[in-house]
C-alpha positions in Angstrom: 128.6 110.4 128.7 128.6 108.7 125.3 125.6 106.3 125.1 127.7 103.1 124.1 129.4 103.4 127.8 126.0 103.5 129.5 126.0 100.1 131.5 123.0 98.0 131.6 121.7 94.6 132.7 120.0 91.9 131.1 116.5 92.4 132.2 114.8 91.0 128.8 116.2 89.5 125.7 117.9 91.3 123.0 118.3 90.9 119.2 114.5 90.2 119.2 113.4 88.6 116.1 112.4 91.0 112.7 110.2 89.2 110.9 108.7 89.9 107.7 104.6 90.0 107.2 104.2 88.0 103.8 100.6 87.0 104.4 99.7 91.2 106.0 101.1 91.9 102.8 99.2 89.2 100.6 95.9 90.5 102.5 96.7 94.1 101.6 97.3 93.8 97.9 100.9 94.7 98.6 104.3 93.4 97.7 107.8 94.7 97.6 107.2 95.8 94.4 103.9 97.5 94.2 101.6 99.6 96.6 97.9 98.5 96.6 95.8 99.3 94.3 92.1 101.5 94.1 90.7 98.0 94.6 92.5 96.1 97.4 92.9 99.6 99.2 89.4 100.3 99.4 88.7 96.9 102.0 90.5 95.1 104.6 90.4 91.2 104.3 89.9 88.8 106.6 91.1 85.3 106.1 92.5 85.9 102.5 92.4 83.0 100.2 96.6 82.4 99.9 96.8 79.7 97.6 97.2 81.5 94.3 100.3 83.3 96.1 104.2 81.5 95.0 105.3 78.9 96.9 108.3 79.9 99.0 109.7 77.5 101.6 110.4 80.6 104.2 107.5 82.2 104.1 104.4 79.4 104.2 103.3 80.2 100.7 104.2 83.8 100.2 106.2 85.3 98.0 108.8 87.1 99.8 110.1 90.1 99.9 107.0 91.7 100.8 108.1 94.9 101.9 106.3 94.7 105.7 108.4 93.7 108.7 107.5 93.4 112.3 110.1 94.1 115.0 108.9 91.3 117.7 109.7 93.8 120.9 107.2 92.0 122.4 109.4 88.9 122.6 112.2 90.2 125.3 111.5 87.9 127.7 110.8 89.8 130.6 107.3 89.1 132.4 105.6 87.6 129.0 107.8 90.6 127.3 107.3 94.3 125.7 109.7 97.2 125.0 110.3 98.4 128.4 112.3 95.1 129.1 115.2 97.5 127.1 114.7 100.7 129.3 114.6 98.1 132.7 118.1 96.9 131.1 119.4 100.7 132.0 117.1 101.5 134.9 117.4 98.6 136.8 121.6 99.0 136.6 121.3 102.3 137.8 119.4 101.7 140.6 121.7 99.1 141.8 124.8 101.0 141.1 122.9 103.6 143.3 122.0 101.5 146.2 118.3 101.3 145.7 116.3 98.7 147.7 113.0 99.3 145.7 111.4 100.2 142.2 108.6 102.3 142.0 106.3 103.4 139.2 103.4 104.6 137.9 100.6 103.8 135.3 97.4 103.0 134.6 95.6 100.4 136.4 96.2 97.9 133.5 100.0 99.4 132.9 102.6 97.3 131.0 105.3 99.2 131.7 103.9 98.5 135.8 104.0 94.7 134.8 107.5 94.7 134.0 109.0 97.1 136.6 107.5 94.7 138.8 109.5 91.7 136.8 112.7 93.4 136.2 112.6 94.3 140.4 112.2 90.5 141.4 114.4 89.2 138.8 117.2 91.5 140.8 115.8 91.4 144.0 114.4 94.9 144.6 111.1 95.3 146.1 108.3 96.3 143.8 105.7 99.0 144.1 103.2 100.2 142.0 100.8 103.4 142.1 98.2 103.0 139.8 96.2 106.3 138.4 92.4 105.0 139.1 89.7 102.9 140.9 90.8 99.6 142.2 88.3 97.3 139.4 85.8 94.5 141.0 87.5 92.2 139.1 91.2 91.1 138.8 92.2 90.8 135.3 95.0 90.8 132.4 98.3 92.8 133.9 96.6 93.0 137.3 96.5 89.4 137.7 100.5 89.4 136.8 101.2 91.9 139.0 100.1 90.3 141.8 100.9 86.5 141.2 104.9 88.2 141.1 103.6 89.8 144.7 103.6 93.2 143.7 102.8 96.0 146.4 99.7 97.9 144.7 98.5 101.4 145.5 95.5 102.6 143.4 95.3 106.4 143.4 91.7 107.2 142.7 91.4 111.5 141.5 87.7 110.8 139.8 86.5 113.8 142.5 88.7 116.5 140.4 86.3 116.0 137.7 83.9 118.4 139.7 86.9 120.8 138.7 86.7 123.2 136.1 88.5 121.8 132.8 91.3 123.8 132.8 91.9 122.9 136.8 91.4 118.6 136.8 95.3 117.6 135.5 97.3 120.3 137.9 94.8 118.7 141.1 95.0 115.3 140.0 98.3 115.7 139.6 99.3 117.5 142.9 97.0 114.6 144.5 99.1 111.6 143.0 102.4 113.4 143.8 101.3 113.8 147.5 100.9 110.0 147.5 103.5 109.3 146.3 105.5 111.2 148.8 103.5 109.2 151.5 104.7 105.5 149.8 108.1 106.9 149.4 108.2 108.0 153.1 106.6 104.7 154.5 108.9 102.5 152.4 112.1 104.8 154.0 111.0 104.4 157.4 112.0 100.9 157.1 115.1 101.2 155.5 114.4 101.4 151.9 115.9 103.6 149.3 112.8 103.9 146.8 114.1 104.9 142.8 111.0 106.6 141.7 110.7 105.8 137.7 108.3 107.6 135.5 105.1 107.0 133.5 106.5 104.5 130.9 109.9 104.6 132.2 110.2 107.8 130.1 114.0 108.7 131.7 117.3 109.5 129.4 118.4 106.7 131.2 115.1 104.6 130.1 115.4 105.5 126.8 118.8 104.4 125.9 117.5 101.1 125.8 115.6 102.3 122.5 118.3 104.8 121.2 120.7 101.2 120.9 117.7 99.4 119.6 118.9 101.5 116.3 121.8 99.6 115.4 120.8 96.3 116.5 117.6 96.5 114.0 120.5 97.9 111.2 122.3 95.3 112.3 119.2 92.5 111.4 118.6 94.3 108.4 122.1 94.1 106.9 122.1 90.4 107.7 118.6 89.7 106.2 119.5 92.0 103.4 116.4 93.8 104.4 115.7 97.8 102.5 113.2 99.9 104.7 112.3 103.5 105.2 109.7 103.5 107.3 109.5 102.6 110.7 106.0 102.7 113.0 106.1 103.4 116.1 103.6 104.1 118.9 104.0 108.0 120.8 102.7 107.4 123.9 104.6 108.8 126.9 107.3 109.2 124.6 110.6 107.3 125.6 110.1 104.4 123.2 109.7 107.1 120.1 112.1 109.3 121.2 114.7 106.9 121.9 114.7 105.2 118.4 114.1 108.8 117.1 117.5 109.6 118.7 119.1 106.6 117.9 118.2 106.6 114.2 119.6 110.4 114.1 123.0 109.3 115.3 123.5 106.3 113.7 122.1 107.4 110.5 119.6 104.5 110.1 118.1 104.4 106.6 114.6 104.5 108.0 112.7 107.4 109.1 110.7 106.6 112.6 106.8 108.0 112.4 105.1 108.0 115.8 101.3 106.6 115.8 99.5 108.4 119.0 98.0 105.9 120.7 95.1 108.2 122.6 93.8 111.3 121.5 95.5 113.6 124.2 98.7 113.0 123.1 102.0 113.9 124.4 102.2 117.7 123.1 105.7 118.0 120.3 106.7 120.4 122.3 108.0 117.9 125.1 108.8 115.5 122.6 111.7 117.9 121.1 112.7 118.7 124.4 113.3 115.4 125.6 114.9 113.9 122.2 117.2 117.2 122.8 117.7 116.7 126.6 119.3 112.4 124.8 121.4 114.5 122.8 123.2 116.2 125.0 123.2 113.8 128.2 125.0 111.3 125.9 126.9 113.8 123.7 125.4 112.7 120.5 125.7 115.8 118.3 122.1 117.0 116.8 119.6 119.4 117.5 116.1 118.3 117.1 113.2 120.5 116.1 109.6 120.3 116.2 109.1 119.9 112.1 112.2 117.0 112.2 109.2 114.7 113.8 106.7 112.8 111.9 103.7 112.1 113.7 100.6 110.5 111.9 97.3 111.1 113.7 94.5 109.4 111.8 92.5 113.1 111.5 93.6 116.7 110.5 95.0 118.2 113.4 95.9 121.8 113.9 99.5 121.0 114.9 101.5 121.6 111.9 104.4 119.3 113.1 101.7 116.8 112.5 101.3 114.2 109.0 97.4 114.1 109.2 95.7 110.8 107.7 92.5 110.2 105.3 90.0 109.7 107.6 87.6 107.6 105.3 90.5 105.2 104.0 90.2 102.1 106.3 87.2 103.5 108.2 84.4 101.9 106.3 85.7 98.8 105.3 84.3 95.3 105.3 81.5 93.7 106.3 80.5 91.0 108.7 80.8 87.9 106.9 81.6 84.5 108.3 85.3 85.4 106.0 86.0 88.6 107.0 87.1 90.6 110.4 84.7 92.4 112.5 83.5 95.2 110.4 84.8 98.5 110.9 81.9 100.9 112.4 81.9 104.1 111.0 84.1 107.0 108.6 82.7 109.4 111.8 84.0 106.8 114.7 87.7 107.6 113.3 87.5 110.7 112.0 87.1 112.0 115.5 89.3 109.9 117.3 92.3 108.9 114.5 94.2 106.5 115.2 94.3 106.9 119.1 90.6 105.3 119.5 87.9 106.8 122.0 90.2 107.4 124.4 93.1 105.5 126.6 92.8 102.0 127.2 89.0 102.5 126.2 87.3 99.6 123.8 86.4 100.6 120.5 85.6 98.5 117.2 87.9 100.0 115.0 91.5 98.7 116.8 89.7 95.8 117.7 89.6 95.1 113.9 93.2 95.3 113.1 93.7 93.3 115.7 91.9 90.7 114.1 93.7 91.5 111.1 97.0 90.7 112.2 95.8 87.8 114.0 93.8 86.5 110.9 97.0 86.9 108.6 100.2 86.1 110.8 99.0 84.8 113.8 100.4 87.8 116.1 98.5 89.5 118.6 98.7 93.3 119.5 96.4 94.7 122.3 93.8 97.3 122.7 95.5 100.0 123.8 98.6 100.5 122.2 99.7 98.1 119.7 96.3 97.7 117.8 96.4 101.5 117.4 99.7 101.9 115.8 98.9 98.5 113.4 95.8 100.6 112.5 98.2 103.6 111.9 100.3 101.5 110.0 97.9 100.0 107.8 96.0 103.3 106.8 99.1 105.0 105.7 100.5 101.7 103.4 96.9 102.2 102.3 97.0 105.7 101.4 100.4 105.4 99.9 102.2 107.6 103.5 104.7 104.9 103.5 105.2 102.2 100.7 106.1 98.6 100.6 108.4 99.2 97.8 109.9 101.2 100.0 109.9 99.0 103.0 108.4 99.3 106.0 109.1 98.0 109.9 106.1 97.4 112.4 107.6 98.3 116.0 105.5 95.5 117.9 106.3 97.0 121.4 104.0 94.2 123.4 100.6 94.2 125.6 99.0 91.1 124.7 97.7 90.8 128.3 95.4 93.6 127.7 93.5 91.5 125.6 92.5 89.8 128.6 91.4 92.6 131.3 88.0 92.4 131.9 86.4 96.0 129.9 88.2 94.7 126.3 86.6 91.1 126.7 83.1 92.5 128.1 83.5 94.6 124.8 84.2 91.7 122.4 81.9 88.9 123.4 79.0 90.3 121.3 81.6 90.9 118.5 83.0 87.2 118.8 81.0 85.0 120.7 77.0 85.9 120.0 76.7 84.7 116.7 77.4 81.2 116.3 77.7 81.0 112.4 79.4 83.8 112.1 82.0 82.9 114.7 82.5 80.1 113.4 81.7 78.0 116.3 79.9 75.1 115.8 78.4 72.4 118.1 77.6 68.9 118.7 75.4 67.7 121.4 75.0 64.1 122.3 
């Protein structure tokens, strides 16, 4: 089947908006023209003076072009939006083509890709299930509280006694222990008269991800109307389908722009899979390529063994700025990153690093990424503009693929009240008392 026949749905909005980042830019030392310099690569800023930047009247003040862009995925629509409104688009149409009742799918137990499965379900009136890998929290908070105000049926799936396992046994048990349960909902939900459509981690499907593999033209699309030069675009590598799909879809439409794939934990998807999957697109939808393991660019944020693998500086944003009352949250430590990179302390776990570029982006253009994705991959993205990876002469695309409700679950606020809220001149939070 040739992708342009696959039929879809309009679960979330397309053509979302690509957006250039004058004032990222301005904050890095960078414009279209130049990469930064020794001096403005060796700190981040936080609120950078602007006002000795050109006036422009489409940018606020900047000069433009500035070489950064931001692809606002996180805008589809769909359940306060995120990229897997465009794999819903194909997987929901499937399902009804195929006389599904029910969606079903699997996560974390702060998942986005759960929060709009659940959305994309009651927006076509399917029932929605989710099984969530862990222990049901205390306290209901960021996707959680979206899940259930859309009346989503919630199964938690708690595997914490396989870590009495030897290492090399806990993934096959806690596997084989979530598949069983699965099995179990599945078989419940058919007693009744339900036909349940199982979907993935992430939606990571060749159906799923044709919703990114047609993402290609529509961002070539923006970029011939804009009259927009970039080629570099950042991604986050996750479970896979988002990178693989634009991977795919750049590949056969021979976009100008090369994809890179930011790892957004440190026990990443292996290549291996990756290649397989990006070769299992190609021939579902006929698309004519061969993909092999040294075709992929992956940056990690330390020096990795995997040779497929672009490997970053690990001392180039690690130990910049300090806590003033006009700067971001300082960076902790060159030894925090070098032994996580780019992918933090582990998945969906706080840390002070991505916590940083998020208040770098938000400090600069007023757009939030979250904790455990989207900060990452801004960090990624940042560190190799810095270290001159990618260049903004070049030009260069942020993929903002959502998550700003997991700024809100309860362990990533816990985490940053000290950071934002204990220090009352440094906040800058001032009081007057009658």
């Amino acid at each position: 089947m040739k992708i342009e026949s696959l039929p879809s749905v309009p679960a979330g909005y397309l053509n979302t908006p690509l957006e250039p980042m004058p004032r990222l830019a301005a904050a890095l030392g960078l414009t279209a023209g130049n990469t930064a310099t020794a001096e403005s690569a060796s700190d981040l800023p936080g609120r950078p003076s602007l006002a000795a930047a050109p006036d422009s009247p489409n940018t606020g003040g900047i000069a433009a072009p500035c070489g950064l862009y931001i692809k606002r995925d996180d805008l589809t629509g769909l359940a306060l939006g995120g990229n897997k409104a465009r794999k819903l688009n194909y997987i929901v149409r499937y399902a009804l083509d195929n006389g599904y009742t029910a969606l079903m799918t699997f996560g974390g137990v702060q998942t986005n890709h759960g929060r709009l499965t659940v959305a994309a379900a009651i927006r076509y009136g399917l029932k929605p299930i989710l099984v969530l890998k862990g222990k049901k929290p205390d306290e209901l908070s960021g996707n959680l509280l979206l899940d259930r105000l859309m009346g989503a049926d919630i199964y938690f799936v708690d595997t914490t006694a396989a870590d009495a396992l030897p290492p090399d046994e806990q993934a096959a048990a806690k596997q084989r222990y979530l598949d069983e349960c699965a099995a179990q909902i599945i078989a419940a939900y058919e007693a009744h008269g339900d036909k349940v459509l199982s979907v993935p981690v992430g939606g990571q499907t060749v159906i799923g991800s044709a919703g990114y593999i047609q993402a290609v033209p529509e961002i070539m699309a923006q970029m011939k109307a804009q009259n927009i030069q970039a080629k570099h675009l950042v991604v986050g590598y996750g479970s896979t389908g988002t990178f693989a799909g634009l991977w795919a879809g750049a590949k056969y439409y021979h976009a100008p722009f090369e994809v890179i794939g930011i790892p957004i934990e440190p026990d990443f998807r292996p290549v291996e899979e990756t290649v397989d999957f990006i070769n299992e697109l190609s021939e579902y939808f006929e698309m004519g390529f061969t993909c092999r393991k040294e075709d992929l660019h992956l940056e990690f944020g330390f020096d990795s063994a995997d040779g497929a693998a672009g490997n970053a500086d690990t001392s180039s944003a690690a130990s910049s700025c300090g806590r003033t009352s006009d700067t971001p949250a300082a960076i902790e430590s060159a030894a925090a990153q070098a032994s996580t990179g780019y992918g933090g302390t582990g998945y969906n776990e706080p840390d002070a690093v991505t916590e940083s570029y998020i208040e770098l982006l938000a400090r600069t253009e007023a757009i939030f990424v979250d904790p455990c994705y989207t900060g990452k991959v801004l960090h990624g993205f940042v560190d190799l503009l810095k270290r001159g990876v990618i260049r903004a002469e070049d030009g260069a695309i942020f993929m903002h693929t959502g998550g700003a409700p997991g700024l809100w679950t309860k362990e990533h606020l816990d985490h940053m009240q000290k950071r934002y809220w204990d220090d009352e001149e440094k906040d800058h939070v001032h009081i007057f008392t009658l």
